[in-house]
N, C-alpha and C positions, 0 to 999 in steps of 0.2 A: 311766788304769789302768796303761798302760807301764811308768810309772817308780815304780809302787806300792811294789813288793819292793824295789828298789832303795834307796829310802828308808828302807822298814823295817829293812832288814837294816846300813845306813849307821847308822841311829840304836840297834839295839841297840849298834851295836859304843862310838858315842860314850859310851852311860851305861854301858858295862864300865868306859872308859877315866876319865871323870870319879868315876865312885863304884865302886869295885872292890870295895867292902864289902858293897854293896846290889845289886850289878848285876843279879847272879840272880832275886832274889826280884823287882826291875823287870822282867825279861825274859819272864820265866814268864808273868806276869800281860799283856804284850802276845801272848806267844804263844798263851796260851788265847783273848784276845781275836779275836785272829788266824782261829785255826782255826776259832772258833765266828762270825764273821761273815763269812768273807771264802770268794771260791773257790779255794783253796790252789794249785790246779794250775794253774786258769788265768791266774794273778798267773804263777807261776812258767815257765808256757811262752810269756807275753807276754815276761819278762824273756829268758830262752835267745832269743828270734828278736829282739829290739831292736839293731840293728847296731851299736848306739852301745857297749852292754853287750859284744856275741857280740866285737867285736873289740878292746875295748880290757881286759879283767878277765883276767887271766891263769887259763886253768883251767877257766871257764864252758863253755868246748865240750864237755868232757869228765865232767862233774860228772853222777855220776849219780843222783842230785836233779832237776834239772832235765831229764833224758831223759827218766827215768820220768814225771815230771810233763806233758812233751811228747805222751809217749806215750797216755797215759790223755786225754787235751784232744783228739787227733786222731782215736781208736776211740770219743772219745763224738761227735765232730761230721762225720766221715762214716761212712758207714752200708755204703760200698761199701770190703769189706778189700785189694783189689786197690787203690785209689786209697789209702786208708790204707798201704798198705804203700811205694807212691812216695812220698808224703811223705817217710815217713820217710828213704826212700834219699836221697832230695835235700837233708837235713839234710847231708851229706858235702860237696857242693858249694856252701851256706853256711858251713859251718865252714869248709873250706878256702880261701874266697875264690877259687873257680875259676870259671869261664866270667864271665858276667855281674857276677857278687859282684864279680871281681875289677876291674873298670873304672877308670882312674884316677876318674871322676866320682861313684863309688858308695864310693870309698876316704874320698875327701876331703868327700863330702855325708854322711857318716854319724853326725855330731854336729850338723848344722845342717837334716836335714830330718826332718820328720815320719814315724818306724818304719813306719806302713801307708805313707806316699806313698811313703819310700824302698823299698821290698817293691814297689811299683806300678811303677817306674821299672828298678828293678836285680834284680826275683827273674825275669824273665824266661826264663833257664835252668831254672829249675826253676817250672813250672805250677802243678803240683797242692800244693807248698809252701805257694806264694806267695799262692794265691788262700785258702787255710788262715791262714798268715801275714796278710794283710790281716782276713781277719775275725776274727783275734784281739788285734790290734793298734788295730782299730779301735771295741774293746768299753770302755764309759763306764763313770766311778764313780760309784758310788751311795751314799748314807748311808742308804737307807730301812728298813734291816735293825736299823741303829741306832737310829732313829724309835720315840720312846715316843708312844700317844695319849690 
């Protein structure tokens, strides 16, 4: 599920570029797909916490798409707003690649290790993130939604 949006959003942009005539009327028709099978937000706050994505997309830290989607994904999966609310603060210290983020081991591992193991290994700084971070990171795709019987 990680690298869902990432795909999607890579493959709308290739059928702009191959059919510019038609791209729209392809697009649309993955978008409704989209939003009627899939969980919007939490495709999109898997994407925002993937190290692989957060540090190398110019712009993703800030995109506010991806916050709000952050957001809504953390006040549905803890219950406690004081721990919701660290989360969110400790998003700062992933973006920025401060304390832990920033390790030369966590720089250089963040294309070649698995988004929750790297969160296991280098969110350390940030706790209540990271344990959020893993459990969103570590959420499976499904077709069953798609499943005719």
């Amino acid at each position: 599920m990680v690298f869902l949006y990432y795909m999607m959003e890579r493959t709308k942009k290739q059928i702009s570029e191959n059919d510019p005539k038609h791209a729209q009327e392809f697009i649309n028709i993955i978008e409704r797909r989209w939003d009627y099978q899939m969980g919007r937000d939490l495709h999109l706050a898997a994407y925002y916490l993937n190290p692989r994505f957060q540090y190398t997309i110019l712009g993703i830290d800030m995109d506010s798409e991806l916050l709000a989607a952050l957001r809504n994904v953390i006040y549905k999966m803890v219950l406690d707003l004081e721990i919701a609310s660290l989360c969110l603060q400790e998003t700062k210290q992933f973006r920025e690649r401060s304390d832990s983020f920033g390790v030369p081991s966590a720089v250089v591992s963040k294309k070649q290790m698995n988004p929750a193991e790297w969160w296991i290994h280098f969110g350390t700084s940030a706790e209540n993130l990271r344990h959020m971070a893993v459990r969103i990171l570590s959420q499976t795709v499904s077709a069953s939604g798609c499943e005719r019987n």
